[in-house]
OpenMM code with the backbone's topology and positions (N, CA, C; nanometers):
from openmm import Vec3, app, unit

residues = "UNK UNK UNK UNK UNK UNK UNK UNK UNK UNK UNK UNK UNK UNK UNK UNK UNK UNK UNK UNK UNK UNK UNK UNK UNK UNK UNK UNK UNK UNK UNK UNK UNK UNK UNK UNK UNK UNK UNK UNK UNK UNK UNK UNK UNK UNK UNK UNK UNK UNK UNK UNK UNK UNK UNK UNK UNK UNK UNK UNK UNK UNK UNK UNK UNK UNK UNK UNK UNK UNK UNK UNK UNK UNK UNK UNK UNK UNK UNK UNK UNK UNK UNK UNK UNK UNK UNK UNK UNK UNK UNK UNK UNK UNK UNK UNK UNK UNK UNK UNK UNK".split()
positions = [
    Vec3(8.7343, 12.5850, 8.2164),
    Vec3(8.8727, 12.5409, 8.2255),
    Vec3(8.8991, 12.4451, 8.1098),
    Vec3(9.0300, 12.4809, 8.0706),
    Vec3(9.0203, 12.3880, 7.9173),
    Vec3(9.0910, 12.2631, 7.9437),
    Vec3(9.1269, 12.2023, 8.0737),
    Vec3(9.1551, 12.0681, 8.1123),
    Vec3(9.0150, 12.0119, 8.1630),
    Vec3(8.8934, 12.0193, 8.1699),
    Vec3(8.8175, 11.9809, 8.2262),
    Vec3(8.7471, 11.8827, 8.1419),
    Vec3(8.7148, 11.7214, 8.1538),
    Vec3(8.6517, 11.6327, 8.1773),
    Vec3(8.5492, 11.5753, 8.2196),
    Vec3(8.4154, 11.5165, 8.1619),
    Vec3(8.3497, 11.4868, 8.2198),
    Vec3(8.2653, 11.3671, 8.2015),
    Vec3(8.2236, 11.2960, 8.2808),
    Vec3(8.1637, 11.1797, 8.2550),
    Vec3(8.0094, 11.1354, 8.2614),
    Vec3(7.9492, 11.1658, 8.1697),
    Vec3(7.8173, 11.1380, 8.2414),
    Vec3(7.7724, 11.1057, 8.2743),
    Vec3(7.7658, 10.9433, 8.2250),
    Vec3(7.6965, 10.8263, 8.3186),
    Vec3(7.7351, 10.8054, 8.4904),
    Vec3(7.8507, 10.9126, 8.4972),
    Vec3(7.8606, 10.8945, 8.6198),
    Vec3(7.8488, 11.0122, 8.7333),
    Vec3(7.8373, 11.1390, 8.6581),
    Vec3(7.7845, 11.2697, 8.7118),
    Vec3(7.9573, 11.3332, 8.7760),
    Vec3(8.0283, 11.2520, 8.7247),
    Vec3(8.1917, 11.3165, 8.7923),
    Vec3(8.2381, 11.4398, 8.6554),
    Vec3(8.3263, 11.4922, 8.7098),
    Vec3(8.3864, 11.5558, 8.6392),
    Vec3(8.5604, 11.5820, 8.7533),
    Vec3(8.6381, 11.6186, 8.5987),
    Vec3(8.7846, 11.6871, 8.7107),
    Vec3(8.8423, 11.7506, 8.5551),
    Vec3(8.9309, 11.8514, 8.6220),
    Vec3(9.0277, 11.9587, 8.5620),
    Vec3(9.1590, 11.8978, 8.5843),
    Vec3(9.2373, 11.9951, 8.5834),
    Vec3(9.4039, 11.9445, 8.6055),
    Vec3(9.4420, 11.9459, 8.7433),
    Vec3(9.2925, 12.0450, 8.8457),
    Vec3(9.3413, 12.0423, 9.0088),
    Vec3(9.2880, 11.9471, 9.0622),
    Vec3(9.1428, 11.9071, 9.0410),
    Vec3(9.0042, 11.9048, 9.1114),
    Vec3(8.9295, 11.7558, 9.0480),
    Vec3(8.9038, 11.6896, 9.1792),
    Vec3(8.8117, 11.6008, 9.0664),
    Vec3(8.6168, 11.6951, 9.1735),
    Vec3(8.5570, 11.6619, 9.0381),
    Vec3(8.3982, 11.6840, 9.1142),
    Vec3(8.2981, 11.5745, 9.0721),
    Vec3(8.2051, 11.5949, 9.2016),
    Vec3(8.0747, 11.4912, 9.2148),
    Vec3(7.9848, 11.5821, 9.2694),
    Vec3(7.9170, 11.6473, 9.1742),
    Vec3(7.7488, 11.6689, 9.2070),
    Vec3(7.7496, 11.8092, 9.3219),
    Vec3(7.8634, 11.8637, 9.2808),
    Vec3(7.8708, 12.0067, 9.3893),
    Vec3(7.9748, 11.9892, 9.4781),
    Vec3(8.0657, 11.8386, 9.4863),
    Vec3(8.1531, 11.8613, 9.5816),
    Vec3(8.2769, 11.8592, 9.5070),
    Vec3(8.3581, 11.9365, 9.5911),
    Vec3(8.5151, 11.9092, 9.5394),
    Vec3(8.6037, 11.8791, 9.5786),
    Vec3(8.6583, 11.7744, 9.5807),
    Vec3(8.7907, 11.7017, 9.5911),
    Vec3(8.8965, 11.7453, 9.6373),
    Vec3(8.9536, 11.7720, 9.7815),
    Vec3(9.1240, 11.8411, 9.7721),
    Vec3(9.2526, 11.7374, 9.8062),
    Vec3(9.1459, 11.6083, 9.7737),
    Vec3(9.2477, 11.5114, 9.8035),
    Vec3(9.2624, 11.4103, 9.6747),
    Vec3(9.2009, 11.3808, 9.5941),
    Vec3(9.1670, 11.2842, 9.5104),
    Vec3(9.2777, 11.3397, 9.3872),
    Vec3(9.4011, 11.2948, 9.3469),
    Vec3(9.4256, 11.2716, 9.2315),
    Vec3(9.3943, 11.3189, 9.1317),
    Vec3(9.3953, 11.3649, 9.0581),
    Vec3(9.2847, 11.4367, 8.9087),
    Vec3(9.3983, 11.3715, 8.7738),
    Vec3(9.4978, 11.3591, 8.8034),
    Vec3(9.5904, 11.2963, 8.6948),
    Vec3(9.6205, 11.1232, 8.6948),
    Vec3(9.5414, 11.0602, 8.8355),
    Vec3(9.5265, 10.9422, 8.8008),
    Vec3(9.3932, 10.8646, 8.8444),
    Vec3(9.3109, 10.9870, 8.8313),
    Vec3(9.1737, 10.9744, 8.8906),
    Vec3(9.1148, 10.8334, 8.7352),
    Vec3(9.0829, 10.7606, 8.8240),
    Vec3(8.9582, 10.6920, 8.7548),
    Vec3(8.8434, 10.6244, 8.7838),
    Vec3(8.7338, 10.6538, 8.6758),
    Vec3(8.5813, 10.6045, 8.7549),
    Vec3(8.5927, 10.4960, 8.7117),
    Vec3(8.5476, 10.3489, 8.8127),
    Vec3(8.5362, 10.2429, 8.7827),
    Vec3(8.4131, 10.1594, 8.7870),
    Vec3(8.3103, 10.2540, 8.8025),
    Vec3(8.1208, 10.2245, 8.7713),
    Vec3(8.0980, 10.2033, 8.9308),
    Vec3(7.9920, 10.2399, 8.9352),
    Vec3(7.8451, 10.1557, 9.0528),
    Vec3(7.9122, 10.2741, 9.1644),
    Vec3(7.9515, 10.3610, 9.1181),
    Vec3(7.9767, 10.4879, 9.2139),
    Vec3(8.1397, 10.4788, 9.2921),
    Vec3(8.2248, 10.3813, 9.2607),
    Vec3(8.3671, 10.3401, 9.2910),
    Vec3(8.4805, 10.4419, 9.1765),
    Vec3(8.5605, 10.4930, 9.2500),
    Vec3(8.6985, 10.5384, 9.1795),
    Vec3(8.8225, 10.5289, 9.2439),
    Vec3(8.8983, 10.5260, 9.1659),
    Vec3(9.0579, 10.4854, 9.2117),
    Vec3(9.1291, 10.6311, 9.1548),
    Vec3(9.2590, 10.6758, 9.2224),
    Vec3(9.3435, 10.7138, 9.2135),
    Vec3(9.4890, 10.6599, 9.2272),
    Vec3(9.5763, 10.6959, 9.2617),
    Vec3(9.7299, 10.6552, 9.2827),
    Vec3(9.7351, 10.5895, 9.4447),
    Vec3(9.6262, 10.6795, 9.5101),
    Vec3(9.6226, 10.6297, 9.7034),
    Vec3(9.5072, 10.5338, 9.6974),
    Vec3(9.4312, 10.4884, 9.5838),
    Vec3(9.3382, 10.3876, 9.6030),
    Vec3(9.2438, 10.3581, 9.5717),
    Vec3(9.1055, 10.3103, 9.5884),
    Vec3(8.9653, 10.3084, 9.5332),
    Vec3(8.8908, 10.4068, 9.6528),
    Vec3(8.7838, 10.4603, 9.5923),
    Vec3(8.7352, 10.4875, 9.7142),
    Vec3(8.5391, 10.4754, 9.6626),
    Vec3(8.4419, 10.5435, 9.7482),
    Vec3(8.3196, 10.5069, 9.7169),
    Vec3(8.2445, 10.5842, 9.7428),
    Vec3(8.1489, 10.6634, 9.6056),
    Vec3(8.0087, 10.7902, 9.7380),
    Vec3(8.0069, 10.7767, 9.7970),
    Vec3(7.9663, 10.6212, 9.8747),
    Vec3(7.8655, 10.5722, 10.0391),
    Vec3(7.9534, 10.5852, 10.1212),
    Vec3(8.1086, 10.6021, 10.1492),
    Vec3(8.2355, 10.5985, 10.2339),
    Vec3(8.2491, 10.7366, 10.2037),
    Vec3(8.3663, 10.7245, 10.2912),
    Vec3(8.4292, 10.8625, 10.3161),
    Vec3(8.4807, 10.9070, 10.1450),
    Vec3(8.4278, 11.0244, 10.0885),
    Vec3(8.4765, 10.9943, 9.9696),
    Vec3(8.5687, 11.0859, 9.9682),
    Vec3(8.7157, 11.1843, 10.0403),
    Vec3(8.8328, 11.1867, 10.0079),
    Vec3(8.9000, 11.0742, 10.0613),
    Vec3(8.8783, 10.9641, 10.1433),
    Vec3(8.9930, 10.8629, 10.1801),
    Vec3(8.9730, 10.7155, 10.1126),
    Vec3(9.0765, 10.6789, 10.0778),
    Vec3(9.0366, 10.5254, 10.0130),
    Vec3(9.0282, 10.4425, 10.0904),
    Vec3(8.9296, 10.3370, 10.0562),
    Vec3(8.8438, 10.1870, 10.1641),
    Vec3(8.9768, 10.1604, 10.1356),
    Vec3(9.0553, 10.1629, 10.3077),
    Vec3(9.1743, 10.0494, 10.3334),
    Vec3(9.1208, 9.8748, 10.2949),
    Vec3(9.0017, 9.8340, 10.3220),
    Vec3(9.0004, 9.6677, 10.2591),
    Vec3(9.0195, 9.6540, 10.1250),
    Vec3(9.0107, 9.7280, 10.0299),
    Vec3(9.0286, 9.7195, 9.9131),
    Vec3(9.1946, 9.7153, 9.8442),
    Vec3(9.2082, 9.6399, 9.7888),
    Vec3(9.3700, 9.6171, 9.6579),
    Vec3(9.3387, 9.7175, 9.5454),
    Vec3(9.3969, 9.8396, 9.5530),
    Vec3(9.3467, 9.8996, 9.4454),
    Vec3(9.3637, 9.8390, 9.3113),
    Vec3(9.4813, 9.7747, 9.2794),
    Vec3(9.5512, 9.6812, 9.1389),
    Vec3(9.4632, 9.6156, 9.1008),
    Vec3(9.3812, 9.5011, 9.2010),
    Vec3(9.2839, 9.3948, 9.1470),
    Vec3(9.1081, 9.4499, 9.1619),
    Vec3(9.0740, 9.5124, 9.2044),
    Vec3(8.9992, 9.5513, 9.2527),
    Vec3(8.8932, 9.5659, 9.1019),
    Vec3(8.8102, 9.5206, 9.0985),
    Vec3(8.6837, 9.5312, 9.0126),
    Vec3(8.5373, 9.5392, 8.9754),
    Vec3(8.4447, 9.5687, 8.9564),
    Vec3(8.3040, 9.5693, 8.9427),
    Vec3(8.3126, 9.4246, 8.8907),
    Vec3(8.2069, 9.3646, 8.9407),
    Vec3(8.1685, 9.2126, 8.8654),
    Vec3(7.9977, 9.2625, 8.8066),
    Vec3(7.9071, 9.3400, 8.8799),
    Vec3(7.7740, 9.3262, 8.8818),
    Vec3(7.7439, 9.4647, 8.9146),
    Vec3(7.6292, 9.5300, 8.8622),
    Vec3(7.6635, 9.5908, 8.6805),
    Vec3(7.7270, 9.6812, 8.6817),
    Vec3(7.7873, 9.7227, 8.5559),
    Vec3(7.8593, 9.8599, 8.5348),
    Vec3(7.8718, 9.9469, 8.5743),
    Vec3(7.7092, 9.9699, 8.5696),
    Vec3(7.6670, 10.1530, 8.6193),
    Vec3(7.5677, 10.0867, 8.7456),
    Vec3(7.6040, 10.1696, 8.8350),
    Vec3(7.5385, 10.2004, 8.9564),
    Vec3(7.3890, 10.2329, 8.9012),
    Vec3(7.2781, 10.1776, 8.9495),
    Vec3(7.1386, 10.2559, 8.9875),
    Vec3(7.0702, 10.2121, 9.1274),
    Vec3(6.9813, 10.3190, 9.1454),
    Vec3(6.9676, 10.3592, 9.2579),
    Vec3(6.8691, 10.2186, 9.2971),
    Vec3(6.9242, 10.1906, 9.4199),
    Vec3(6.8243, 10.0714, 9.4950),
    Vec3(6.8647, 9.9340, 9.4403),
    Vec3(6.9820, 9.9460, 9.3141),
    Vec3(7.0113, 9.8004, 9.2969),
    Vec3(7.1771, 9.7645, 9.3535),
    Vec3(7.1893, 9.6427, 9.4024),
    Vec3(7.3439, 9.6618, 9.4394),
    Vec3(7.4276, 9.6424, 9.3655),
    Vec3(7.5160, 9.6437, 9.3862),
    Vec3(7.7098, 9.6528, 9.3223),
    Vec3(7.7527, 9.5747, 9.3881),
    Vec3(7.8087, 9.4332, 9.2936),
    Vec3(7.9461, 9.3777, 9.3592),
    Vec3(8.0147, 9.3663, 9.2708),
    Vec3(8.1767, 9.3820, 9.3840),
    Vec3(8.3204, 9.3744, 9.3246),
    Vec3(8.3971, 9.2900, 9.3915),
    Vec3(8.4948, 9.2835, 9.3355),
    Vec3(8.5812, 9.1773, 9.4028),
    Vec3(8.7307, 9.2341, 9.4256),
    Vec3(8.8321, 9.2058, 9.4532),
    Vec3(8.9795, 9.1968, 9.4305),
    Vec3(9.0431, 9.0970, 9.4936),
    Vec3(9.1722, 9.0829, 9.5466),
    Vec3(9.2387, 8.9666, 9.4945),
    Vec3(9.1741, 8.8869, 9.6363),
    Vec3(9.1236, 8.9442, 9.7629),
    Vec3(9.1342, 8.9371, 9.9262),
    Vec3(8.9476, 8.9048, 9.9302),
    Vec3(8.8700, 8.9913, 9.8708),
    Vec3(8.7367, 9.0051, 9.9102),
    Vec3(8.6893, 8.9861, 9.7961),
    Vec3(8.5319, 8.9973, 9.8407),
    Vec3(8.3877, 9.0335, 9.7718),
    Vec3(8.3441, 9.1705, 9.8669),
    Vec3(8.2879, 9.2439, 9.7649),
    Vec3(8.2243, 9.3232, 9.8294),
    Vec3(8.1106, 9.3886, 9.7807),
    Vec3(7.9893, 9.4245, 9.8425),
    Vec3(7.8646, 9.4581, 9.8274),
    Vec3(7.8476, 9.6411, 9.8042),
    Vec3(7.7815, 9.7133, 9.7748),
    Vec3(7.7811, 9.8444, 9.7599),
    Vec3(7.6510, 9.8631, 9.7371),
    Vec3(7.5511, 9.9615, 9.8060),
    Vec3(7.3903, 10.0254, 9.7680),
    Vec3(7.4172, 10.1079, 9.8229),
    Vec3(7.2530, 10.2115, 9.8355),
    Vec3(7.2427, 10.2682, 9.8961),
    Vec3(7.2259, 10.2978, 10.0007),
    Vec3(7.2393, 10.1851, 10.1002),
    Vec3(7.2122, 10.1594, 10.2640),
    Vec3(7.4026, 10.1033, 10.2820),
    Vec3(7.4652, 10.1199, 10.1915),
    Vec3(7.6363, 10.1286, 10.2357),
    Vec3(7.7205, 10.0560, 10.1875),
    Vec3(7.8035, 10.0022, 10.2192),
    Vec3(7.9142, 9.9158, 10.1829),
    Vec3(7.9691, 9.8378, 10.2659),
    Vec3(7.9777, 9.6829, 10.2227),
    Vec3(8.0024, 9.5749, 10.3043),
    Vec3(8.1102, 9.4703, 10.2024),
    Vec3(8.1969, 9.4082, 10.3089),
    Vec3(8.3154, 9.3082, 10.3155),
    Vec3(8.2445, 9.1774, 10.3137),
    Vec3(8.1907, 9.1159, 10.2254),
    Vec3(8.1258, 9.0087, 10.2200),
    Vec3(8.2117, 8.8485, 10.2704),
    Vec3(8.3126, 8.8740, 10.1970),
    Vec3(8.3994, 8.7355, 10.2350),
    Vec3(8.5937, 8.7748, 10.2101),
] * unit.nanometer
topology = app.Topology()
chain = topology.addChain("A")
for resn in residues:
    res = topology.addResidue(resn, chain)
    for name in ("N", "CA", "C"):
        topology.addAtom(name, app.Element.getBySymbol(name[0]), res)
């Protein structure tokens, strides 16, 4: 498909319909305002959302506007992810995702 995109460091890809992760496909996610925002987190127009969560619905605790990675960029496996936005902290591994404060 000659709209198709892909990212490596993060194993996503999307076209002009579809966003994909690793064999799955998307019939809800945005593809025209899809964006990866590291440590396995992306936003669209309806929100952020996360691998470890439901990944067509966006984490209602999250502000999609402020919402950011603080700790590190890229996701690896067994180390955690935190982000923040304007309300929380929040934690991300591979054992899930947590509302810290």
């Amino acid at each position: 498909v000659d709209t198709f995109v892909f990212y490596p460091h993060f194993n996503y890809g999307k076209d002009s319909r579809h966003v994909y992760y690793d064999g799955w496909v998307s019939q809800k996610i945005d593809p025209a305002t899809f964006e990866m925002l590291g440590c396995d987190f992306w936003r669209d127009r309806r929100g952020v959302y996360s691998a470890f969560v439901n990944m067509e619905e966006p984490i209602e605790t999250i502000d999609k506007d402020t919402f950011e990675i603080i700790d590190p960029p890229y996701f690896s496996p067994g180390l955690p992810c935190t982000a923040r936005d304007k309300n929380h902290l929040y934690r991300h591994d591979i054992n899930g995702f947590q509302v810290l404060e």
